[in-house]
Each structure stands twice: as C-alpha cells, then as structure tokens.
C-alpha positions as CSV (number, residue, x, y, z in Angstrom):
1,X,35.9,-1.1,-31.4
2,X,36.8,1.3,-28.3
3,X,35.9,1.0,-24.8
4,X,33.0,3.8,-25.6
5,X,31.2,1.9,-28.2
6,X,31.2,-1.2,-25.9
7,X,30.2,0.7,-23.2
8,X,27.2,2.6,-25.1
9,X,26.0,-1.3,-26.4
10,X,26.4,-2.5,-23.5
11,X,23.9,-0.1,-21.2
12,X,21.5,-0.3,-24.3
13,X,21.7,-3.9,-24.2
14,X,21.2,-3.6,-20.4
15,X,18.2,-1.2,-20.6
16,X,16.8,-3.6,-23.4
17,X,17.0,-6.3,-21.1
18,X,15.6,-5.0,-17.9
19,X,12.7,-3.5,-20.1
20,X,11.9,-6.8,-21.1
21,X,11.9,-8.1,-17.6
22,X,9.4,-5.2,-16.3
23,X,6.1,-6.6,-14.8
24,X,3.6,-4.1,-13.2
25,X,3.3,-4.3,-9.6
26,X,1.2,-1.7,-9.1
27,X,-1.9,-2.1,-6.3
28,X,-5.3,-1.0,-7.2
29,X,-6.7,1.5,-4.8
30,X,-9.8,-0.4,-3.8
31,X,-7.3,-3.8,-3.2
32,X,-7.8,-3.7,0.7
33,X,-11.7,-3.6,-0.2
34,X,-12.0,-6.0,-3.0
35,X,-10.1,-9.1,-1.0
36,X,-12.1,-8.0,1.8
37,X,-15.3,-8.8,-0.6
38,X,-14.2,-12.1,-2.5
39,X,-13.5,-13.6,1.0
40,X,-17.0,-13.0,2.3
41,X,-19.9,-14.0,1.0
42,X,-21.0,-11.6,-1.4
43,X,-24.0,-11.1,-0.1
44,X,-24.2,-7.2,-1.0
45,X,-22.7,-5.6,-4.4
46,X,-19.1,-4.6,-4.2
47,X,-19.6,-1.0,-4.7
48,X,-21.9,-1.1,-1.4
49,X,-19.8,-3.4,0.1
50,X,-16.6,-0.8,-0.5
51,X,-18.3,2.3,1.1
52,X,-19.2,0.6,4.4
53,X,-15.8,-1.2,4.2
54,X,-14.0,1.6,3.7
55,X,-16.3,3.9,6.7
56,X,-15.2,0.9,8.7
57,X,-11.6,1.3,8.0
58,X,-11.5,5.2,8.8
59,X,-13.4,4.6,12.5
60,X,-10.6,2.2,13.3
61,X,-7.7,4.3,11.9
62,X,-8.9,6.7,14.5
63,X,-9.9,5.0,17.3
64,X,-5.9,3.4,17.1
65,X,-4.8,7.2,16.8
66,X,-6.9,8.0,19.8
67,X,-5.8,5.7,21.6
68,X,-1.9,6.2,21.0
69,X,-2.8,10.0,21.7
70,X,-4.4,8.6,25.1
71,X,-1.6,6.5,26.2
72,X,1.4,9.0,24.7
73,X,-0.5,11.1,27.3
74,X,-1.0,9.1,30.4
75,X,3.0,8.5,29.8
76,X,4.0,11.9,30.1
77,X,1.8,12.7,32.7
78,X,3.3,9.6,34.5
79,X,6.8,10.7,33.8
80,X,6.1,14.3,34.8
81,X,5.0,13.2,38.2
C-alpha cells in the first residue's frame, strides 16, 4: 500500500472517530432564564417568569452601560482639565 492510501484511511479513520466522540454543547436561548426559574420557587409559570426575567436583564444591561458612559466621561473630563 502507498503512503496515499494510508494517508486517505487514516483521515477517514480520524473523521470517523471524532464523529463518534461529538456531543452537542449547544445552550438554549432561554438557559440564563430557565436556571433563574428552577432555583426559585416556582411560584409563577416559566413563560411569565421569562418575560419579567428577561425585562429585568435589559434594565441592568443598561443601567451598567450608563454607567461606564458616565464614568468614561467624568475621566476625560478629568484628564482634559
């Protein structure tokens, strides 16, 4: 056998065997949400429980971008001085 017919088995031998190591890692979308839920106590339904999770999320996303806009500011008008 040449080196190319060892070298064809061997990277179909190596894509079979990675193949049959593949797990799915994907996240669902809702992850964040969902352990949020199942470590509370479920007082609510989880669809209700999402949307007021999720409004949640957003107000402190931008009160944190606010707030680096703020301080990003006060720097340069410190430095400028």
């Amino acid at each position: 056998a040449s080196f190319d017919d060892f070298k064809a088995k061997y990277e179909a031998d190596a894509v079979a065997d990675v193949m049959a190591k593949y797990v799915d890692i994907s996240i669902p979308y809702d992850a964040a949400a969902r352990l949020a839920y199942e470590s509370g106590d479920k007082s609510t339904a989880f669809d209700d429980f999402k949307v007021r999770y999720e409004e949640q999320a957003v107000k402190e996303v931008i009160a944190k971008v606010e707030a680096k806009a703020e301080a990003d500011a006060k720097a340069a008008a410190e430095k400028a001085e």
